[in-house]
C-alpha positions in Angstrom: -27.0 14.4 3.5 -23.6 16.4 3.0 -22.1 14.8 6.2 -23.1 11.3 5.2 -21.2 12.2 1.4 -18.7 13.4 3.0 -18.1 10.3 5.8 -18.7 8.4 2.6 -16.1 10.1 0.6 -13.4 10.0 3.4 -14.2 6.2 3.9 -13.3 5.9 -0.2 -10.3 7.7 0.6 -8.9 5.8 2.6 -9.4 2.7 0.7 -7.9 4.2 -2.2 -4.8 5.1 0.2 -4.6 1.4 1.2 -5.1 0.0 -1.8 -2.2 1.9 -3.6 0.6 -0.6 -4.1 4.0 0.3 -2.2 6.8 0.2 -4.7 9.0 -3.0 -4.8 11.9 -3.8 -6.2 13.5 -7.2 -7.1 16.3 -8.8 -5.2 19.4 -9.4 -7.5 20.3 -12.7 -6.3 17.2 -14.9 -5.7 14.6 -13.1 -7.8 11.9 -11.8 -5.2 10.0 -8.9 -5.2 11.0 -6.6 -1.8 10.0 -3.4 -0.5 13.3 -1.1 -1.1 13.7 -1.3 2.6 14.1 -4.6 3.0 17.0 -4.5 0.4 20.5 -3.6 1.1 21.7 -0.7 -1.3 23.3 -3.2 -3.9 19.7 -4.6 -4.1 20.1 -8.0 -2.3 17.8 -9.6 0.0 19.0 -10.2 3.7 18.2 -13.6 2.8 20.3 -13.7 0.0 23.1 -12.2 2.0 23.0 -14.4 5.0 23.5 -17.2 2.3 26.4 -14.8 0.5 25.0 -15.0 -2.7 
């Protein structure tokens, strides 16, 4: 019984890990939410920068 609990419990873990939600941030130019590292450090969007907004 302890090694099921415990499979059990490290299953839960990891769902919990996976369900945590990455920090975004928003793009200055079109509005969009972004993972930081998709931003550029003045907080625009490639997109927004291949357009030169």
């Amino acid at each position: 019984m302890k090694l099921e609990n415990s499979f059990l419990h490290r299953i839960v873990q990891a769902v919990k890990r996976g369900l945590t939600p990455k920090p975004k941030q928003q793009c200055r130019a079109c509005g969009e939410w972004f993972k930081s590292s998709q931003l550029d450090p003045e907080g625009f969007c490639r997109e927004s920068n291949r357009w030169g907004a």
